[in-house]
N, C-alpha and C positions, 0 to 999 in steps of 0.2 A: 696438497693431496697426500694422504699419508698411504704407506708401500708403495707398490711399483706395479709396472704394466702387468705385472699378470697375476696382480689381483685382481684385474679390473674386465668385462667383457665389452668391449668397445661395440655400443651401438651405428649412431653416424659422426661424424666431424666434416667441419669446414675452416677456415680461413678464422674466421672468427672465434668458435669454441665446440667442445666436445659434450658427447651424451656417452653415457655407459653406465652399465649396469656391476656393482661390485658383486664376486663371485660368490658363492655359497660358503657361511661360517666364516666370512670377513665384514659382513658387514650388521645389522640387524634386521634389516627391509631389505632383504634382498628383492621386493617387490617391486620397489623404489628405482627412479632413473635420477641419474645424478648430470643437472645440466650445469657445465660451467664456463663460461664467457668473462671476458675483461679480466676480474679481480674478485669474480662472485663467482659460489658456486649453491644452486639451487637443488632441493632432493625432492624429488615430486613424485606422485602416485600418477599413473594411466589416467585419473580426471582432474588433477589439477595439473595434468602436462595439456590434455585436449582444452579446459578453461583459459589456460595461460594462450595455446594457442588463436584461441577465438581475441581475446584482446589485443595481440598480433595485428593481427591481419584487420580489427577495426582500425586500427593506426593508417591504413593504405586508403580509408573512405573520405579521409580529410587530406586534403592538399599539403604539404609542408606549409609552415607558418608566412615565413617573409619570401612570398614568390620573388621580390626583385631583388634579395638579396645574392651576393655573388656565391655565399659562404654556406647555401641552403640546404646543401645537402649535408654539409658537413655541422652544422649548427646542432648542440643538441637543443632542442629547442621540443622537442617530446617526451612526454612522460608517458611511461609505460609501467601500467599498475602491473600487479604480476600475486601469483595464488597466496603469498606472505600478505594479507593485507595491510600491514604497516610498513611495508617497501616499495618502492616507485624506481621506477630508474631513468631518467633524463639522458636520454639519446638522440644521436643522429639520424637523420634521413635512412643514410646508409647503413647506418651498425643494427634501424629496423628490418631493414632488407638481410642482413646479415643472420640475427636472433629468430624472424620469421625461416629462413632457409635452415637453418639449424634445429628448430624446434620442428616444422611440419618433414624434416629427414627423418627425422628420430622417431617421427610416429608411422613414417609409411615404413620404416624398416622392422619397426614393433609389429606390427601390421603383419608384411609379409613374415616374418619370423612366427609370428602366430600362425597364421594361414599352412605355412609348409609343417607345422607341427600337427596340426590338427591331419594333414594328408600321410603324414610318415608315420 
């Protein structure tokens, strides 16, 4: 990440990785949400953050792969397409549970930050 924290408008964070938004005349889009997890860092518009999220949360409609595996949760053994159509990213059980918790904070906190804007 190039500069430092207070370029940046920190949306949500977890354990896994951060969302924020780069402030005004640092960045180009500033429209843009900047998701970044593991070693990757994603820059998404308002619907390819909701699209991404809908792919998500498909990944929870199928069972992990090898139920009688011991290592199942931790297996990546999931690919998770993502708004780049020519990126995929092979994850864990867990690290989906993780990028799902990260991505749908980032959007109820857009959400609410909209909502209180609209009131003030």
């Amino acid at each position: 990440m190039q500069g430092d924290l207070d370029d940046i408008n920190t949306i949500y964070y977890n354990d896994f990785g951060i969302a924020f938004q780069w402030k005004q005349g640092r960045a180009k889009y500033t429209n843009k949400v900047q998701l970044v997890f593991r070693h990757t860092g994603l820059f998404l518009t308002s619907s390819e953050l909701h699209a991404f999220s809908k792919t998500v949360s498909k990944t929870f409609e199928n069972p992990p792969l090898c139920n009688d595996c011991k290592d199942n949760k931790e297996c990546k053994s999931l690919l998770i397409n993502t708004p780049a159509h020519q990126v995929s990213f092979a994850m864990s059980y867990d690290e989906v549970e993780q990028l799902n918790d990260l991505i749908e904070g980032t959007l109820f906190q857009l959400n609410l930050d909209d909502m209180l804007g609209k009131i003030i």
